[in-house]
C-alpha positions as CSV (number, residue, x, y, z in Angstrom):
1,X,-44.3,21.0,-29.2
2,X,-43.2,24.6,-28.4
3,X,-46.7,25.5,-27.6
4,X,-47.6,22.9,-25.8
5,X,-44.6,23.5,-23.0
6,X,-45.5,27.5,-22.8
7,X,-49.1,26.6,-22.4
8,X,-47.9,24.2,-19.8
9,X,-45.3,27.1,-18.1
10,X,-47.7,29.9,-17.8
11,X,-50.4,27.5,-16.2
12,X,-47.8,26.8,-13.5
13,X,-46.7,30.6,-12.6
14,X,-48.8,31.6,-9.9
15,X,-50.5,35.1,-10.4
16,X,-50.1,35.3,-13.7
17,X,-52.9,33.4,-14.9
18,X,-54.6,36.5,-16.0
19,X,-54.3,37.5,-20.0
20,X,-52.8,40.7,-21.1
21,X,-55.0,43.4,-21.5
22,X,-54.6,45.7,-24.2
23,X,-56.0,49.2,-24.4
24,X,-57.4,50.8,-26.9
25,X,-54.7,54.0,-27.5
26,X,-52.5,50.9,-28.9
27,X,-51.6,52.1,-32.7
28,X,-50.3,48.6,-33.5
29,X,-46.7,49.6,-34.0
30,X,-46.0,45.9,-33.6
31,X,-42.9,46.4,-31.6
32,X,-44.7,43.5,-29.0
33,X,-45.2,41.2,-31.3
34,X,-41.8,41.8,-32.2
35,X,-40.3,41.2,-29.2
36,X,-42.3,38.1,-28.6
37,X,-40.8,34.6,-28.4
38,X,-43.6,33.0,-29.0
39,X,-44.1,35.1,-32.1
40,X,-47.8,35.8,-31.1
41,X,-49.8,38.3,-33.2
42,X,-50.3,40.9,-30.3
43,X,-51.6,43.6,-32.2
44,X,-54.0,41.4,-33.7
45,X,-56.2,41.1,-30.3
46,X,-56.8,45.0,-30.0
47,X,-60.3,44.4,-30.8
48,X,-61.1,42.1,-27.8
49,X,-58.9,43.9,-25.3
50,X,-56.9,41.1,-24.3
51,X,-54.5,38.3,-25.3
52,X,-56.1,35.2,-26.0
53,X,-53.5,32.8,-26.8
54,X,-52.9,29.5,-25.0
55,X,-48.9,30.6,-26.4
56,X,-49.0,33.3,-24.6
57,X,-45.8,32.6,-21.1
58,X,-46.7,35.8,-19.8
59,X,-42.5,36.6,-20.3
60,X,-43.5,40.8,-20.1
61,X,-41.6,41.5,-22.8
62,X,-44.4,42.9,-25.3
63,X,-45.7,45.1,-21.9
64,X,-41.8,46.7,-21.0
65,X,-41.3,47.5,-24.5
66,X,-44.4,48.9,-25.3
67,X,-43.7,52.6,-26.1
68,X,-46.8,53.8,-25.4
69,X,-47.6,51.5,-22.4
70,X,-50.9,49.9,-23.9
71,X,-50.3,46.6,-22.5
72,X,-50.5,45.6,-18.9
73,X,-52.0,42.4,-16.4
């Protein structure tokens, strides 16, 4: 049910329906997905450059504590 309401919440914010991109300096310290609430893998996407997961709220929290800025919109 969780997923179902953030997939629901970030269709609603307006100019955010982008995914996270993520570059390719990103070491996969997984301090992102650590700071995710919806627990998403981030790391794990590296190899298609973005975030593809419906879960995804689009909350920033991976991107502002990103340490070497890898992630943005």
């Amino acid at each position: 049910p969780m997923g179902s309401v953030a997939y629901c919440v970030t269709k609603i914010k307006k100019g955010m329906s982008d995914n996270i991109k993520i570059d390719n300096s990103c070491t996969g310290c997984t301090d992102c997905k650590n700071s995710c609430p919806m627990q998403i893998d981030i790391p794990n996407f590296k190899s298609i450059g973005e975030v593809k997961d419906a879960d995804c709220m689009k909350c920033r929290k991976c991107i502002d504590i990103c340490p070497g800025k890898c992630l943005k919109y």
